[in-house]
Residue, then its C-alpha position, 0 to 999 in steps of 0.5 A: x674541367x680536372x681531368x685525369x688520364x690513364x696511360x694503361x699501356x703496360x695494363x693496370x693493377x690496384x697497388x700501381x694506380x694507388x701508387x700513381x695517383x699518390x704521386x700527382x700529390x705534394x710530397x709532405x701531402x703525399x706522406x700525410x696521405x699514407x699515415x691517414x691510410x694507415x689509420x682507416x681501421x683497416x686491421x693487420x694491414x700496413x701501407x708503404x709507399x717506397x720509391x722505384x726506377x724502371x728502365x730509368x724512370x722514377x716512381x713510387x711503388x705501393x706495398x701492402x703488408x697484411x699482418x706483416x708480411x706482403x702477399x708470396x710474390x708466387x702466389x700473388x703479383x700484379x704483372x705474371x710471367x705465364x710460368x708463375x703461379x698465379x693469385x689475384x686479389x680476391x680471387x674465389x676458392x671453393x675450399x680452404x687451403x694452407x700456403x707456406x703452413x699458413x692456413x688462410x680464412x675466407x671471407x664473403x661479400x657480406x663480410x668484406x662489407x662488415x670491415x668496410x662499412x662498419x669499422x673503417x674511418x672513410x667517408x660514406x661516398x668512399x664506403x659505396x665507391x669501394x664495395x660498388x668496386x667490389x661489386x664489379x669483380x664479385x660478379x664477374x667471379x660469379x660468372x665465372x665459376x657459375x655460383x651466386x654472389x652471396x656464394x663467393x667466398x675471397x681468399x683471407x689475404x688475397x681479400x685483405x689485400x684487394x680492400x687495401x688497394x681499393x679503398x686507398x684508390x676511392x679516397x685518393x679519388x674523392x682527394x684529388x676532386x677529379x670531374x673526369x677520368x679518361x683512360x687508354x686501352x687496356x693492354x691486357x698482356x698474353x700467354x696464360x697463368x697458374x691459378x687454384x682453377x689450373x692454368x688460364x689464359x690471359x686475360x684471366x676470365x674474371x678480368x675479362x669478364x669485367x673488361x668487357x665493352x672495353x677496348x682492350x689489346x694483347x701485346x708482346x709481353x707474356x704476362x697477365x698486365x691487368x689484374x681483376x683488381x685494376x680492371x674494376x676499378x678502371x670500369x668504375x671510374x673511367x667514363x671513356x677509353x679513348x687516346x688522350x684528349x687535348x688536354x693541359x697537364x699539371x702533374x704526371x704520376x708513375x706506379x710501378x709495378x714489382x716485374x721487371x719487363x724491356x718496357x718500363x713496368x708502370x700506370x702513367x697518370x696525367x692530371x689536369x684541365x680539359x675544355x668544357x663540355x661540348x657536344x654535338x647533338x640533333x635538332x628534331x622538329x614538327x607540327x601539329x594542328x590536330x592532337x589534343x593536349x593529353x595525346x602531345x603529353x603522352x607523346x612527350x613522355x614516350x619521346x623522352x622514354x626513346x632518349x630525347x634530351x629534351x623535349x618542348x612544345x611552343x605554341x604557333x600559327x599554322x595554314x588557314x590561320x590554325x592554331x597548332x603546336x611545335x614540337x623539338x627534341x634534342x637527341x644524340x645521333x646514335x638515338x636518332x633511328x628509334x626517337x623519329x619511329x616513336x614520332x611517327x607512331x605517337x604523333x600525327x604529323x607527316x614530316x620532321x626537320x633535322x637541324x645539328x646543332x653544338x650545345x655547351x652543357x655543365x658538368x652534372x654530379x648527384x651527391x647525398x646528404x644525410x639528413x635528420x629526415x633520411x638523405x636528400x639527393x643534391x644536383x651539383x653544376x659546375x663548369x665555365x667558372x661557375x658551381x651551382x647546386x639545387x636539393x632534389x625536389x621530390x625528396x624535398x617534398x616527401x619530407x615536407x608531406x611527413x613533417x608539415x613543414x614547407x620545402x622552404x623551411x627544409x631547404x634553409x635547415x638542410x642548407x644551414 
């Protein structure tokens, strides 16, 4: 499986994830990469990808230039010593101010959805990825400072700056193909920041408003090492966080950050292959000689509704020469306790057995299709060298009920 791992332990902020990830590109791919950035309609804004050292190892470092001029490292850093002022990407003011004489628009979540979903020249999937990302840190700003999402507003070039990053993030993603991301806990750094609210310690709470249910950690260095920014787009992408798995690495990336610490000031990023999934899961199974069709059907369906995998029924002979039913779920041991409650509440039987089994499962990923008939979704399966996909069929058969038309006839047209 085309894994990346993330090394987060210097934290993470969206210029060096964008930088890291160009950097597991070819160089001639990687300069292609940037001129397409630079043509995506992001107006007033400018890409540089320049080459860095920290302590003796290289790597790229992303400048964004928003109407020329990179945001007041003051004002606005990815790694803050805790005496600095502090500004982050996208970060909410209540009322407009002027920094350096320049007076600063604002912009809300309706219109950062205006820029990105109608004038920039991405994918439609990359359109979602980048607003569901600036989602993730809309809301958790609205938690924040206790206003509605609609009523958050983003500082002009702060906001410029954070659209940047992320979009760049969410194409090199949908480039780079990869079918699982992995990350390391979150060093988070410590100490406390300068920002328009006052001074706030480390995480700033819209970071850890967002790595919440993440693992997280404070080390040595005082400083904020993880931004709102590449907090939510860890939450985004990354599945799990966790040490890094066996795994077979092809290309390593380094995006370095501007700051200078005793520890190299960069994201690691490690691309490569991971086994094929497998996991382990449990084997529940009873009978049942005394339940009617529709009251199995019933307890299937609340079966399901607990977190069974799967759920089947075969039909077998029991004492006295009865005919009866078997029933086996799969479920994940964490399920386990509420799917054997639900049994018991919904069946008639006295006993279950418990088998553990391993099962090797594909990779499973939901794309749309747009369509003259409105989208359709499409499974795609992948794994053990193979790929398959199959049109969703209750989409299939709502266009099939408002056309006349057969699934078959909409399959082949969609499919040509």
């Amino acid at each position: 499986m085309k894994t990346l791992y993330i090394d987060c332990s210097m934290g993470a902020a969206g210029d060096m994830l964008t930088a890291a990830l160009l950097e597991l590109l070819e160089k001639e791919e990687r300069e292609a990469f940037v001129t397409r950035l630079n043509s995506i309609g992001l107006h007033g804004i400018e890409y540089r990808l320049e080459p860095s050292e920290k302590c003796g190892i290289t790597g790229s470092h992303m400048t964004v230039l928003v109407h020329g001029q990179e945001e007041d490292e003051d004002l606005h850093d990815h790694h803050h010593h805790n005496e600095e002022p502090h500004h982050e990407h996208g970060e909410p003011h209540e009322h407009e101010h002027s920094h350096e004489g320049h007076h600063h628009e604002h912009s809300s979540m309706e219109g950062i959805r205006h820029i990105v979903c109608d004038h920039l020249n991405i994918s439609e999937s990359v359109k979602k990825s980048v607003m569901d990302v600036y989602g993730i840190i809309a809301r958790a700003e609205s938690q924040v400072h206790g206003k509605p999402v609609t009523d958050i507003h983003f500082h002009e070039v702060g906001s410029m700056d954070a659209i940047a990053d992320v979009t760049a993030m969410c194409l090199l993603m949908e480039t780079l193909g990869v079918e699982k991301v992995l990350a390391s806990p979150v060093h988070v750094g410590s100490g406390t920041v300068k920002c328009a609210h006052g001074i706030l310690p480390v995480p700033a709470p819209a970071t850890a408003n967002i790595l919440q249910d993440v693992p997280v950690y404070s080390g040595d260095i005082r400083g904020e090492l993880c931004t709102p920014t590449g907090a939510a787009l860890l939450k985004y992408f990354v599945s799990d966080f966790c040490p890094m798995p066996l795994m077979k690495v092809s290309r390593i990336g380094y995006g370095m950050g501007k700051k200078d610490f005793e520890r190299a000031n960069c994201v690691r990023v490690m691309l490569g292959s991971t086994p094929d999934k497998k996991d382990d899961v449990l084997e529940l199974s009873f009978n049942l000689d005394d339940m009617t069709a529709e009251k199995i059907g019933f307890a299937m369906e609340r079966l399901f509704e607990a977190g069974a995998l799967d759920v089947y029924t075969v039909p077998i002979g029991m004492k006295k020469n009865r005919p009866g039913t078997l029933m086996r779920l799969l479920c994940k041991e964490a399920d386990k306790e509420k799917i054997v409650q639900e049994i018991f509440h919904h069946t008639t039987t006295n006993g279950i057995r418990q088998a553990r089994l391993e099962r090797y499962v594909l990779n499973r990923k939901m794309e749309t299709i747009e369509t003259e008939w409105g989208p359709v979704r499409n499974k795609i399966v992948s794994g053990y060298g193979t790929e398959r996909s199959k049109l969703e069929y209750e989409d299939l058969a709502r266009i099939a009920r408002e056309t006349g038309m057969s699934i078959l006839e909409i399959e082949n047209k969609i499919k040509r």
